[in-house]
KEGU-848973 format. One line per 8 residues: their letters; for each residue x, y, z of N, C-alpha, C, CB. Coordinates in nm, 2 decimals. Glycine has a CB too. Example, Ala and Ser with C-alpha at 12.3 -4.5 7.8 and 13.67 -1.06 7.14 Angstrom:
% KEGU-848973
as = 1.32/-0.57/0.78/1.23/-0.45/0.78/1.32/-0.33/0.78/1.13/-0.45/0.90 | 1.28/-0.22/0.71/1.37/-0.11/0.71/1.29/0.00/0.79/1.41/-0.06/0.57
This chain:
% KEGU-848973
xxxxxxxx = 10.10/10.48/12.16/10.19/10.50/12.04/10.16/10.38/11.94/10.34/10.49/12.08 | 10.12/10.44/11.80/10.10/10.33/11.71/10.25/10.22/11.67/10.05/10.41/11.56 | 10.25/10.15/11.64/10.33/10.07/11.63/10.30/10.02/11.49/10.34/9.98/11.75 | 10.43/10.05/11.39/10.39/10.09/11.26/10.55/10.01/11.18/10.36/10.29/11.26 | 10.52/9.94/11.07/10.61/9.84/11.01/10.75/9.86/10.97/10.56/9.78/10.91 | 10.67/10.04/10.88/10.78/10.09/10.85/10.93/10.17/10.84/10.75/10.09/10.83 | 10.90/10.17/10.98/11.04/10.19/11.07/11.15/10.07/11.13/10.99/10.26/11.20 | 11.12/9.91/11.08/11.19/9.78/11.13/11.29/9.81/11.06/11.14/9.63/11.12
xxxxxxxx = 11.39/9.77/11.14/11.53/9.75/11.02/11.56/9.66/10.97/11.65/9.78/11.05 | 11.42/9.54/11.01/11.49/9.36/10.94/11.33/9.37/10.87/11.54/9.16/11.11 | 11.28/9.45/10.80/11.20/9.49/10.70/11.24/9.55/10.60/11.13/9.55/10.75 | 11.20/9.46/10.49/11.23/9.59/10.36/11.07/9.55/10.26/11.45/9.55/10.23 | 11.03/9.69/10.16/10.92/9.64/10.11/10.96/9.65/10.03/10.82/9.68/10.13 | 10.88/9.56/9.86/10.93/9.58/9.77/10.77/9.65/9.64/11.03/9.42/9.74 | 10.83/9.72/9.61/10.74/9.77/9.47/10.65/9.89/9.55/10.60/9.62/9.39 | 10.52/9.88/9.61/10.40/9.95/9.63/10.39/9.90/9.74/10.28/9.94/9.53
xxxxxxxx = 10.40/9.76/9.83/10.37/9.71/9.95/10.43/9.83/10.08/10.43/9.56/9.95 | 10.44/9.95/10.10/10.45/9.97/10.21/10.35/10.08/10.19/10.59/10.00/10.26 | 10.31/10.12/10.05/10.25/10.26/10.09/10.12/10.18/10.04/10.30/10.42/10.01 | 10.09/10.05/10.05/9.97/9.96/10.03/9.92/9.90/10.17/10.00/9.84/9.91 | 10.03/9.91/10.26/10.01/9.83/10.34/9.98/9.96/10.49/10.15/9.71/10.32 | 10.01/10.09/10.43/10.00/10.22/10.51/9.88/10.26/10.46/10.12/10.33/10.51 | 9.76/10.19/10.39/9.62/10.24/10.39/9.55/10.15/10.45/9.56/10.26/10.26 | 9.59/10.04/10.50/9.54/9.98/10.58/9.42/10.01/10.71/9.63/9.94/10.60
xxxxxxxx = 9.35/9.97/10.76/9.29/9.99/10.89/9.42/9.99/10.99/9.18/9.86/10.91 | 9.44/10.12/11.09/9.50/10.07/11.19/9.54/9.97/11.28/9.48/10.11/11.22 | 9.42/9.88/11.31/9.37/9.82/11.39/9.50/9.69/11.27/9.17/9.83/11.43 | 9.46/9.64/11.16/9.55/9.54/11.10/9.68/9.57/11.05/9.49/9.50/10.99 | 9.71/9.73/11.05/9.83/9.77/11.08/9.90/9.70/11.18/9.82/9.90/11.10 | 9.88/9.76/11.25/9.91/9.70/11.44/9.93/9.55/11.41/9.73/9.71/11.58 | 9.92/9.49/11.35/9.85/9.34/11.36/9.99/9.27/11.24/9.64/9.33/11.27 | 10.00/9.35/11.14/10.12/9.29/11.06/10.25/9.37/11.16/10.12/9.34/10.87
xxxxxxxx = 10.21/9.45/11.18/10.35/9.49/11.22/10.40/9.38/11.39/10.33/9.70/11.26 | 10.32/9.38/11.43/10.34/9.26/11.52/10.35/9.11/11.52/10.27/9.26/11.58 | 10.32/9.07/11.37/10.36/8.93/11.30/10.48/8.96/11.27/10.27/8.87/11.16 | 10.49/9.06/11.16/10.63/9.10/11.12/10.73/9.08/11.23/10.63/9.25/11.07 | 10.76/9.17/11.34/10.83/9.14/11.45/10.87/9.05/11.50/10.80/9.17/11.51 | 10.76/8.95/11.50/10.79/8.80/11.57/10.85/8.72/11.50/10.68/8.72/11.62 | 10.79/8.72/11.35/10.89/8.64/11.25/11.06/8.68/11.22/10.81/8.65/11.11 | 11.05/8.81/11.24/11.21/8.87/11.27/11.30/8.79/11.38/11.19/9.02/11.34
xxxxxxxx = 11.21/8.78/11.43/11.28/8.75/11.61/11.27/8.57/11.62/11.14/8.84/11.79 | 11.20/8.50/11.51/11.20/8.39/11.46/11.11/8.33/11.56/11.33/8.34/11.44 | 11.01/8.35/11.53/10.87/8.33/11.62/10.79/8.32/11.49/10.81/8.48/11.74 | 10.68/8.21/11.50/10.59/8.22/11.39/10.45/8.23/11.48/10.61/8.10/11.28 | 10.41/8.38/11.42/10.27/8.35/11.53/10.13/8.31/11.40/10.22/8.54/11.66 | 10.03/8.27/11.49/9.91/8.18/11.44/9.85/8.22/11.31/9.79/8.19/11.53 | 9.87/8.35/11.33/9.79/8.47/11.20/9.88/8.43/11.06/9.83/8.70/11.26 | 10.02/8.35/11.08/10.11/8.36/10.98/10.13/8.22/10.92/10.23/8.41/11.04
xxxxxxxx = 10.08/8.17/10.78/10.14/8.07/10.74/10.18/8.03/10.56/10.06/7.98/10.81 | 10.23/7.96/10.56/10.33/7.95/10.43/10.21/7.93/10.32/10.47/7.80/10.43 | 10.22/8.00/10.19/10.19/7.92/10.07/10.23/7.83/10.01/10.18/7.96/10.00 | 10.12/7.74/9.95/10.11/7.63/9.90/10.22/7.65/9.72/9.91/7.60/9.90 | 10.25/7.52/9.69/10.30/7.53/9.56/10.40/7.57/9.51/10.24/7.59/9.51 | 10.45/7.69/9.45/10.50/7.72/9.39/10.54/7.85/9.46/10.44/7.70/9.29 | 10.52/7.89/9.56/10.52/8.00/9.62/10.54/7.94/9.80/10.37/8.07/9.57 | 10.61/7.88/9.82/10.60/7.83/9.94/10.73/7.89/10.00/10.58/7.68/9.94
xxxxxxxx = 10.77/7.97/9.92/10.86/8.05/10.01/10.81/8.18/10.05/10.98/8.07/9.94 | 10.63/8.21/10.05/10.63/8.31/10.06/10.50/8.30/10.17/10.64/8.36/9.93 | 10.53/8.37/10.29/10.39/8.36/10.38/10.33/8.44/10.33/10.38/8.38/10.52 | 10.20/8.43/10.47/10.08/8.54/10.45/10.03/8.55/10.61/9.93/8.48/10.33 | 10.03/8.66/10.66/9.94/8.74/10.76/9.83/8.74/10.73/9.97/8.85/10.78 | 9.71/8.71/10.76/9.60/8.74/10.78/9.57/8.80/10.88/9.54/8.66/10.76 | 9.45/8.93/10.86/9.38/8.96/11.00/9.24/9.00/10.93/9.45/9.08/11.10 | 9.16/8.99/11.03/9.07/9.01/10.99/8.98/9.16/11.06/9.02/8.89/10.98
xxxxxxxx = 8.88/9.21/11.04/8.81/9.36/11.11/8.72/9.41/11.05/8.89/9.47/11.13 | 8.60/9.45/11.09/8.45/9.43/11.06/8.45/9.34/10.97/8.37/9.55/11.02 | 8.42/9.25/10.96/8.43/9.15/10.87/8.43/9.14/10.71/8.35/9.09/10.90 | 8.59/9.23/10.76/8.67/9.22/10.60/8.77/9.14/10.64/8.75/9.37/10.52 | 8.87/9.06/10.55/9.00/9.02/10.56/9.07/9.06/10.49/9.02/8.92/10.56 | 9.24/9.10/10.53/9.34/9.18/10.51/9.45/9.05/10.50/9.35/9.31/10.64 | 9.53/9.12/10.37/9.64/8.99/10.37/9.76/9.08/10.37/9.64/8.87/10.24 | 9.91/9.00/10.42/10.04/9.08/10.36/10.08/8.95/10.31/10.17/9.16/10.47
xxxxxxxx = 10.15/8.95/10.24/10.24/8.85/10.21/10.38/8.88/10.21/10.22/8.80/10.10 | 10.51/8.80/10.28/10.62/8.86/10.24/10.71/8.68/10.24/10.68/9.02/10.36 | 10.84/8.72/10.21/10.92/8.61/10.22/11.03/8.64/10.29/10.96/8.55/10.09 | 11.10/8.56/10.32/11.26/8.55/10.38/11.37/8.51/10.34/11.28/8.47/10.47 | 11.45/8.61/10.32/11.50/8.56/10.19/11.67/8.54/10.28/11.49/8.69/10.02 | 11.75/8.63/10.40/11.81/8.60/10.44/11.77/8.58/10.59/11.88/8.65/10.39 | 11.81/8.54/10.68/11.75/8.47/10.83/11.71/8.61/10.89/11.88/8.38/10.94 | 11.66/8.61/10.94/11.54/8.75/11.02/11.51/8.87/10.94/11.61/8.84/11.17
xxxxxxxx = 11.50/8.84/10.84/11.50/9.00/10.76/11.34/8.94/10.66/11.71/9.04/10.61 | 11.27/8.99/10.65/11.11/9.00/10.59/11.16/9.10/10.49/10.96/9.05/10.70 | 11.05/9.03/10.40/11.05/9.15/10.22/10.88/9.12/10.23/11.16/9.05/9.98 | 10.84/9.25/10.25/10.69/9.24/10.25/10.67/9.27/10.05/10.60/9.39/10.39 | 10.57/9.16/10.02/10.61/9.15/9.86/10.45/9.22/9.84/10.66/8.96/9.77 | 10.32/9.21/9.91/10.21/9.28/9.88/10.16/9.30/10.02/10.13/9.21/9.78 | 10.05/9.37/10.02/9.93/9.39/10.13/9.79/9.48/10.05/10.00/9.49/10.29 | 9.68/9.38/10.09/9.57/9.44/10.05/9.44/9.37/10.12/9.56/9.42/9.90
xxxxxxxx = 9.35/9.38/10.11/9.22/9.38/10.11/9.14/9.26/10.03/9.19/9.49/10.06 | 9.13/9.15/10.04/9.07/9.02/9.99/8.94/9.05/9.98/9.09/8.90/10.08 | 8.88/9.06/9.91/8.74/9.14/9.85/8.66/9.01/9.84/8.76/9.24/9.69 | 8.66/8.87/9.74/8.58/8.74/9.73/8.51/8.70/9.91/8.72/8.61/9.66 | 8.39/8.69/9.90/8.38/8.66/10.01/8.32/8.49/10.02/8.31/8.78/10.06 | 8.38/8.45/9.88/8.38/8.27/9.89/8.47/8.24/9.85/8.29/8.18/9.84 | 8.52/8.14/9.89/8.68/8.07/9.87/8.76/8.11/9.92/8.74/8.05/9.77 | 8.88/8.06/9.93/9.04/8.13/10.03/9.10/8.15/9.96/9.13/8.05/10.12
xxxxxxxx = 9.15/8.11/9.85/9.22/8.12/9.72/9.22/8.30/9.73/9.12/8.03/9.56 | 9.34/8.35/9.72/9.40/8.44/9.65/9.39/8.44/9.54/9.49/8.46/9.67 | 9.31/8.57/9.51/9.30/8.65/9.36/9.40/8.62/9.26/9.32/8.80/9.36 | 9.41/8.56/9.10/9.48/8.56/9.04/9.56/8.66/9.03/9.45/8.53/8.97 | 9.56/8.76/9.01/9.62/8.93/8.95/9.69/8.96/9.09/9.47/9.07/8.90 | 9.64/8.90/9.20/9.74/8.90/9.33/9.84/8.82/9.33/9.67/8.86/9.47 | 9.84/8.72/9.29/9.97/8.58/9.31/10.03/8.68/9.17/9.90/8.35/9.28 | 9.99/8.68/9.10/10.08/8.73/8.95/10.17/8.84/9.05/9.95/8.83/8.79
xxxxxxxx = 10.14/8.94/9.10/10.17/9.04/9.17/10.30/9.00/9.26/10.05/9.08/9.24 | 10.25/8.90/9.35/10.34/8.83/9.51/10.45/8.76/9.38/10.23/8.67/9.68 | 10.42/8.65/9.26/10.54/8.62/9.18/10.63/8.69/9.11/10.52/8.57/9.12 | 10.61/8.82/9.07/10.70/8.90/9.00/10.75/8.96/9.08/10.66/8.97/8.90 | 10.71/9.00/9.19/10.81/9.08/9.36/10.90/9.02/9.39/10.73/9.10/9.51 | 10.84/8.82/9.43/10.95/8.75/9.48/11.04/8.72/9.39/10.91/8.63/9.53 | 11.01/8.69/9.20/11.12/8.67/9.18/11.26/8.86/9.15/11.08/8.56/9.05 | 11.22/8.94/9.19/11.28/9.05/9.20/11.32/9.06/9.31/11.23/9.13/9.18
xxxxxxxx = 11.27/9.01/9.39/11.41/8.98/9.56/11.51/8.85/9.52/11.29/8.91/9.76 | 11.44/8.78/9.43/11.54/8.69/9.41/11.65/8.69/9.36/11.50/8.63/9.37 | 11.61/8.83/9.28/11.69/8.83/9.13/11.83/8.96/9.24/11.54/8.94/8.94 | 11.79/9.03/9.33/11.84/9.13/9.37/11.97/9.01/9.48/11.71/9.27/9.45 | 11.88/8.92/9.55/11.99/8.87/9.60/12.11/8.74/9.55/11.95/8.85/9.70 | 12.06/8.72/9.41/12.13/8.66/9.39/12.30/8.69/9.28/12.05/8.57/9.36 | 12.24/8.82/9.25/12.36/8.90/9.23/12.46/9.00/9.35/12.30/8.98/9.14 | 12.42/8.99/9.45/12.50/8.99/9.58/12.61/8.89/9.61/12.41/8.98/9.69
């Protein structure tokens, strides 16, 4: 049985990230949805760690398969609940740096979870 993200109930996606993150390779499917989980359950596993800057409220999953690498990024905005804010396909195959037009992307999502919970 695949084991698949978008059935968690301490998951929510915002914009395009679930039906971006359901073209994925199975195999890295499997792989967020099992980071996702553990960070629910308040477990941080290896594959998972925070951005730098300005954005440090917002992790990243990496995995990697035939030697592509695959990113999600989401944040936490209330205690065990994940907002997956993108997932794609890191195409540069020098430097680590995330794509400009990607961070533009993960900043206008986060501040739109921001914006949703601070009128709650």
């Amino acid at each position: 049985m695949e084991k698949r993200p978008s059935g968690h109930r301490k998951v929510d996606y915002v914009g395009s990230a679930k039906k971006d993150l359901l073209k994925l390779p199975s195999d890295v499917l499997q792989d967020f949805a099992s980071a996702l989980d553990s960070v629910c359950e308040g477990d941080m596993p290896s594959n998972v760690s925070r951005m730098q800057g300005n954005l440090r409220d917002v992790f990243e999953i990496k995995s990697d398969e035939d030697g592509d690498t695959y990113r999600a990024m989401f944040t936490l905005i209330i205690q065990g609940k994940a907002y997956v804010l993108h997932a794609f396909q890191k195409k540069s195959k020098t430097g680590r740096e995330t794509p400009k037009h990607d961070l533009d992307l993960i900043r206008k999502r986060l501040k739109t979870v921001r914006g949703q919970h601070a009128t709650r």
